[in-house]
C-alpha positions, 0 to 999 in steps of 0.5 A: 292048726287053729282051724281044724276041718276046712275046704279049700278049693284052688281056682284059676284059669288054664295053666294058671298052676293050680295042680303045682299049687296043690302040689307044693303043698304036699311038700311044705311042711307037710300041710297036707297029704294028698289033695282032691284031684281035678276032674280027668275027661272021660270022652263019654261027657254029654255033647250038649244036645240035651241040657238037662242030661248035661246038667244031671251029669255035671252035678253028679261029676261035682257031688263026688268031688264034693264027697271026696273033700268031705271024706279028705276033710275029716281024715287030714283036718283039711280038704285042699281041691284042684279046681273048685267041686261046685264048679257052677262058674264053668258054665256062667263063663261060657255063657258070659263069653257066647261060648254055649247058651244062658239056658246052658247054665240055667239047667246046670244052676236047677240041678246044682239047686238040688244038690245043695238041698241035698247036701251033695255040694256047697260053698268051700270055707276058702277059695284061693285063686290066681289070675295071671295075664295072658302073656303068663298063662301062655309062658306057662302053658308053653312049659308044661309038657306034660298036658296038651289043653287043647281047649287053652284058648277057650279057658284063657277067655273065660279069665274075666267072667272067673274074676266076676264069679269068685269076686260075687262071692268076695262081695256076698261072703268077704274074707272067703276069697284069697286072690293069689296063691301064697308060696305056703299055706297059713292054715292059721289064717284060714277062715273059719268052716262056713256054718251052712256050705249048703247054703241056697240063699247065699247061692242066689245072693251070689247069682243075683250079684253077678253081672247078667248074661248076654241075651 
């Protein structure tokens, strides 16, 4: 592998195939071992009554994904996520679609804030993402028996604020995006390590790119 200790995080609405994307990997000529998983619910999460809790939790949940593709990374040489560890995106998309409040992503935006100066999250060196149709994402969903995803129709939603999130980043830092999932990873073609994942002033190039947010 030509470029040894990468982050590749795997984005996508829900059912877009993310987890069998991962998956496969493990069998295609062994790319990789294992993969980090996405993040399974508890029922404990914060119900949103106190933003600030919320936020707090959710950059904890993301620093410990986070830590998990470091640790992955330096043992295998390559750190593949189910679901990208900064995960700032989900928020942005609620607020893009009405589905919780701007402050929402504020507070969370605040708290990911300082986890980059502590160098508990960052940018990963690719991201790779699909983004089906409705008509598909339903087929799939229909297919896979074995998750309900009682929030399908919330998450399809939040397909076109996705598209605007990852495309910021395409913009800011072009080359860092990968807009389908290749049948096998060509970990020759992976870009290089970013020189600063913690980076706080790509983070605010990112943010200030993106479209604003309903009132």
């Amino acid at each position: 592998m030509e470029n040894q200790l990468v982050i590749i995080a795997v984005e996508g609405p829900s059912a877009a195939g993310k987890t069998t994307w991962c998956r496969a990997q493990m069998t295609n000529e062994s790319v990789v071992e294992e993969f980090v998983a996405e993040y399974q619910p508890t029922g404990f999460e914060p119900d949103g009554t106190n933003l600030e809790v919320q936020a707090s939790y959710w950059a904890t949940v993301n620093s410990n994904r986070w830590s998990q593709a470091e640790e992955l990374e330096v043992r295998s040489g390559i750190a593949i996520c189910d679901s990208d560890p900064l995960k700032l995106h989900y928020s942005w998309c609620l607020a893009a679609v009405g589905a919780a409040p701007a402050e929402r992503f504020e507070r969370e935006l605040s708290a990911v804030e300082s986890a980059f100066e502590q160098l508990k999250l960052g940018f990963a060196d690719l991201t790779v993402i699909s983004m089906p149709s409705p008509e598909q994402l339903r087929l799939q969903r229909e297919r896979d028996h074995s998750r309900r995803r009682r929030h399908f129709e919330l998450h399809a939603a939040l397909a076109g604020p996705l598209t605007h999130w990852y495309a910021a980043i395409d913009r800011v830092d072009p080359g860092r995006v990968l807009w389908h999932f290749p049948t096998q990873l060509d970990l020759s073609q992976c870009p290089p390590p970013r020189s600063d994942r913690s980076d706080l002033s790509l983070l605010d190039a990112v943010i200030n790119e993106l479209p604003p947010l309903p009132k």
